[in-house]
VOGU-3710 file (C-alpha; in Angstrom, 3 decimals, decimal comma):
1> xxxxxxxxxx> 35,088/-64,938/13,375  36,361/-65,559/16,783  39,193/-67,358/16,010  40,220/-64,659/13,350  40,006/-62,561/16,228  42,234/-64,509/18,799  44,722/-65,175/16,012  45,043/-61,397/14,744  45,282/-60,350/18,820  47,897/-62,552/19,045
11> xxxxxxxxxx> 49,940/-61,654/16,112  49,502/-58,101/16,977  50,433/-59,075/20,432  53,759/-60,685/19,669  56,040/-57,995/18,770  55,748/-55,897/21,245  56,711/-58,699/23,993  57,495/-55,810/26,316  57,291/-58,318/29,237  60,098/-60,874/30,055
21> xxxxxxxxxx> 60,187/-64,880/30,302  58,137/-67,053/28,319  54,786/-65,800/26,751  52,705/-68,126/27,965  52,918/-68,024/31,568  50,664/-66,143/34,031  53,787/-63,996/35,145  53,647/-62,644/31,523  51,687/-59,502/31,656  51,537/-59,703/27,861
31> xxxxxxxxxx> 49,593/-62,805/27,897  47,212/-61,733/30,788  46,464/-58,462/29,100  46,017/-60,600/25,487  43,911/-63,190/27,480  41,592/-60,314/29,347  41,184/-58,843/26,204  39,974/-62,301/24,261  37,523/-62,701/27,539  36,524/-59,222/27,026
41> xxxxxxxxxx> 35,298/-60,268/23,355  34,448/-63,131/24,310  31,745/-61,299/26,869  30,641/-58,868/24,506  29,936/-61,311/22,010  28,156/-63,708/24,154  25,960/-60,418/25,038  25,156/-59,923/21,417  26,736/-56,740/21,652  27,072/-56,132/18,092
51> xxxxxxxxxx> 23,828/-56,906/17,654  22,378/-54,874/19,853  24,353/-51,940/18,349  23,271/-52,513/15,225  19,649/-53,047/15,945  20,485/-49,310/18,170  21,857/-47,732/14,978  19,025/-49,355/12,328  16,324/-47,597/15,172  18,655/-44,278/14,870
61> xxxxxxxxxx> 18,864/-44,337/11,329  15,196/-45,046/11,178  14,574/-41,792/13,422  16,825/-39,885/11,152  14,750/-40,743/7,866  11,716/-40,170/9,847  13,279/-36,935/10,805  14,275/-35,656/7,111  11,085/-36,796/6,123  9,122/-34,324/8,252
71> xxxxxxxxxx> 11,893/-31,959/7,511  10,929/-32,792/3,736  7,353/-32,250/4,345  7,739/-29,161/6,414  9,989/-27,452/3,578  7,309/-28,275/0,904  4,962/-26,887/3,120  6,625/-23,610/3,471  7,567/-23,604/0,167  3,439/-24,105/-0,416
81> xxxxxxxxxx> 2,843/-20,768/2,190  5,639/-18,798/0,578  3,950/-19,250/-2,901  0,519/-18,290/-1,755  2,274/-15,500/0,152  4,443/-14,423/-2,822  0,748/-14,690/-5,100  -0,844/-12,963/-2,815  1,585/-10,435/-2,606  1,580/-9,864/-6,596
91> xxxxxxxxxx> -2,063/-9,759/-6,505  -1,966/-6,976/-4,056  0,475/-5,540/-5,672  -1,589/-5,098/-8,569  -4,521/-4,207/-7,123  -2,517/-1,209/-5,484  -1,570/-0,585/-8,923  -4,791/-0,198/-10,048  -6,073/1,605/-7,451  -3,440/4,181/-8,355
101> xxxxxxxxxx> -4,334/4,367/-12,167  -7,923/4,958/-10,920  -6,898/7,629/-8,846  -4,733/9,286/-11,401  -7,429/9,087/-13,743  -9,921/10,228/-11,539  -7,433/13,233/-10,599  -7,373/14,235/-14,082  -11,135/14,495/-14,464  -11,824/16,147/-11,487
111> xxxxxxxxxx> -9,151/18,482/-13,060  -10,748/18,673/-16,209  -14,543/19,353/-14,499  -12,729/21,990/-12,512  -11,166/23,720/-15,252  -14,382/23,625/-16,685  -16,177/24,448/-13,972  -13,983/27,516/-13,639  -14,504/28,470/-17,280  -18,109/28,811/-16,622
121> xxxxxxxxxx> -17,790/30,712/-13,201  -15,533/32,962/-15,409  -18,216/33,277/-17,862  -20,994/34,095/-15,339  -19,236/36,534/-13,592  -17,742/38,240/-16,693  -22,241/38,337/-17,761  -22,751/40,207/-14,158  -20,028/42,289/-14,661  -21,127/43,011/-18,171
131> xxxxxxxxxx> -24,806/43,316/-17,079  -23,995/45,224/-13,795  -21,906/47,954/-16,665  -24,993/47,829/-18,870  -27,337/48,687/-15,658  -25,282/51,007/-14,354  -25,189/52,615/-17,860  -28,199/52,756/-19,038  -28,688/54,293/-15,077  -26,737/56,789/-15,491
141> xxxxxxxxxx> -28,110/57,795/-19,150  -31,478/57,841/-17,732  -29,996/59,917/-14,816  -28,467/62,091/-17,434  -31,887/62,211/-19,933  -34,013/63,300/-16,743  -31,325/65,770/-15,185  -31,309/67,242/-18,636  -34,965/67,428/-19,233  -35,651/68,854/-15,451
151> xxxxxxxxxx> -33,216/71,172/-16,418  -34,781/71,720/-19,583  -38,290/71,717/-18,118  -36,861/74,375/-15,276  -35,263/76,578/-18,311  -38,362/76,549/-20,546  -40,669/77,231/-17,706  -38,661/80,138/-17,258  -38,550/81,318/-20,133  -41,969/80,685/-20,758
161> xxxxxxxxxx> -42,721/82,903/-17,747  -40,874/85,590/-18,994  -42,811/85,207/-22,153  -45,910/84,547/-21,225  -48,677/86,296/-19,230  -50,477/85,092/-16,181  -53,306/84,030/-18,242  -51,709/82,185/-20,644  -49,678/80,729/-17,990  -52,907/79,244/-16,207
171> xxxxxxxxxx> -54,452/77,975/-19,095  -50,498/76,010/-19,594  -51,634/74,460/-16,116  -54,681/73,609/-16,198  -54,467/72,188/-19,431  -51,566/70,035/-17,711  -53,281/68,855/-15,054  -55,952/68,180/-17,640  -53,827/65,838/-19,506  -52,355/64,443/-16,048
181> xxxxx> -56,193/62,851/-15,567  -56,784/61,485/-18,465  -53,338/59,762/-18,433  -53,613/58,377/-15,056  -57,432/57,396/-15,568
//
């Protein structure tokens, strides 16, 4: 390898000869820069220098597939949480759904208990109201029937007394109050 090296540096060396006087000569600064160079490679290759930037870059590349490995895990892992989260999310979802049928359906059936509810507070209060009419009118008949037979009463009684003498008139009362005790006894 090394003398691949040497013999490539030298060949690419060569044409630029930008120096003057022979090339192999100490004067040349051509062939001290080409022979600095060769102990320059010569040095890093004694140092295992390539070697110990390979072994460098195996260790970094080992890092790096250690590194997209956790990346790896922790993208199946939040692929995992976003899953459960996007489940969980659905189930809620559903439950809310529910929860609103339920109370849509329980809506209408408190609706329907009120509107029956109502019907039979209609219905009790139209009864009052038809039993309050009948009270008040068989009230007022009886009202009527006793106005007409005090007034009856207070027209017979005089015309009775106009018709009748005091005797007979007596004997009308006591006979009443006669008929008054035997009633109330």
């Amino acid at each position: 390898m090394m003398k691949k090296l040497s013999l490539l540096l030298v060949l690419a060396a060569q044409p630029a000869l930008a120096a003057s006087g022979p090339f192999f000569s100490l004067r040349n600064t051509d062939f001290v820069v080409t022979i600095a160079f060769l102990v320059f490679v010569a040095i890093v290759l004694k140092a295992k220098v390539p070697g110990l930037l390979g072994r460098l870059l195996d260790k970094r590349a080992v890092e790096i597939r250690r590194e997209l490995e956790e990346a790896r895990d922790l993208r199946d892992e939040a692929q995992s949480i976003l899953a459960t989260y996007e489940r969980k999310a659905r189930e809620v979802q559903a439950q809310a759904d529910d929860i609103v049928v339920a109370a849509k359906r329980d809506a209408q059936a408190a609706a329907e208990a009120a509107k029956v509810e109502l019907r039979a507070s209609i219905a009790r209060r139209l009864k009052a109201a038809e039993d309050q009419i009948a009270t008040a009118e068989s009230s007022a008949l009886k009202a009527v029937k006793d106005r007409a037979v005090s007034v009856a009463v207070a027209v017979a009684g005089e015309v009775l007394s106009k018709q009748m003498s005091k005797a007979e008139q007596s004997g009308l009362i006591d006979a009443s109050i006669a008929e008054v005790e035997t009633r109330l006894h």
